[in-house]
C-alpha positions in Angstrom: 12.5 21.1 -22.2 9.7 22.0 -24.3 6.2 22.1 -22.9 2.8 20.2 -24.5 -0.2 21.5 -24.3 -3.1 18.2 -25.0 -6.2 17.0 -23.7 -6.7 14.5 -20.8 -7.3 10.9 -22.1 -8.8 8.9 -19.3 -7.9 9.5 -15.8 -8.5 6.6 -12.6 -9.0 8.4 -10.1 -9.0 6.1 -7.3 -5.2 4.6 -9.0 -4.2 8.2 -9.0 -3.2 7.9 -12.6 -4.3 8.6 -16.1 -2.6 9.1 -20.1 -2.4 11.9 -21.6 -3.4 11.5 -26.2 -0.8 13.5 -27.9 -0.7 14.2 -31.8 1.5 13.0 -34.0 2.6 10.2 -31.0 1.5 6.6 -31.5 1.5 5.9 -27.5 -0.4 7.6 -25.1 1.7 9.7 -22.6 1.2 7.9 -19.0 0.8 10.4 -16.3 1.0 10.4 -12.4 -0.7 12.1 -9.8 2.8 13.1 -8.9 3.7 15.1 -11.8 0.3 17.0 -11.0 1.1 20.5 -10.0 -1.5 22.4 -8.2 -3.9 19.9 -8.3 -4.2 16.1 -7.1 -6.4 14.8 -9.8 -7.8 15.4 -13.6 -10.6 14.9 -15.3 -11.3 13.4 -18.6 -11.6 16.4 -21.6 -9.4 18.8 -19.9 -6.5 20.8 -21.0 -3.2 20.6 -19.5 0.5 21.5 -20.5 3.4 19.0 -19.2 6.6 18.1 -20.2 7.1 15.0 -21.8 9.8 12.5 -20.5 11.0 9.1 -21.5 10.8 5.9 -19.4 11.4 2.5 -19.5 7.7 1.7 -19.5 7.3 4.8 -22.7 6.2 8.2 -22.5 5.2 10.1 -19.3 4.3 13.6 -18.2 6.0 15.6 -16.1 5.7 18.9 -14.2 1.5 19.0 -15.5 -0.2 22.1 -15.2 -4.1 22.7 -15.3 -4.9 25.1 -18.3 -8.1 27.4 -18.0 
């Protein structure tokens, strides 16, 4: 799988999930606080690398690392 690197979106922390805004993708990529790795929670603005998976629902991150 190839790995993203893209800029939070929005994150809810209290819901324990957020979307990630990718270029050149129309829909935002949904992510968990499951697929965090290292972390429980994100903040809006910051930079992350994930793999991006399909699901019945559209795009989500997966294995989401923290960058800097």
């Amino acid at each position: 799988m190839k790995f993203l690197e893209e800029e939070v979106k929005r994150w809810l922390d209290g819901r324990g999930f957020g979307f990630i805004e990718v270029e050149d993708q129309d829909d935002d990529v949904f992510v968990h606080h499951t697929a965090l790795k290292g972390t429980y929670s994100l903040m809006r603005g910051q930079k992350v690398e994930f793999e991006l998976e399909s699901s019945f629902k559209g795009p989500r991150a997966a294995n989401v690392k923290v960058l800097g």
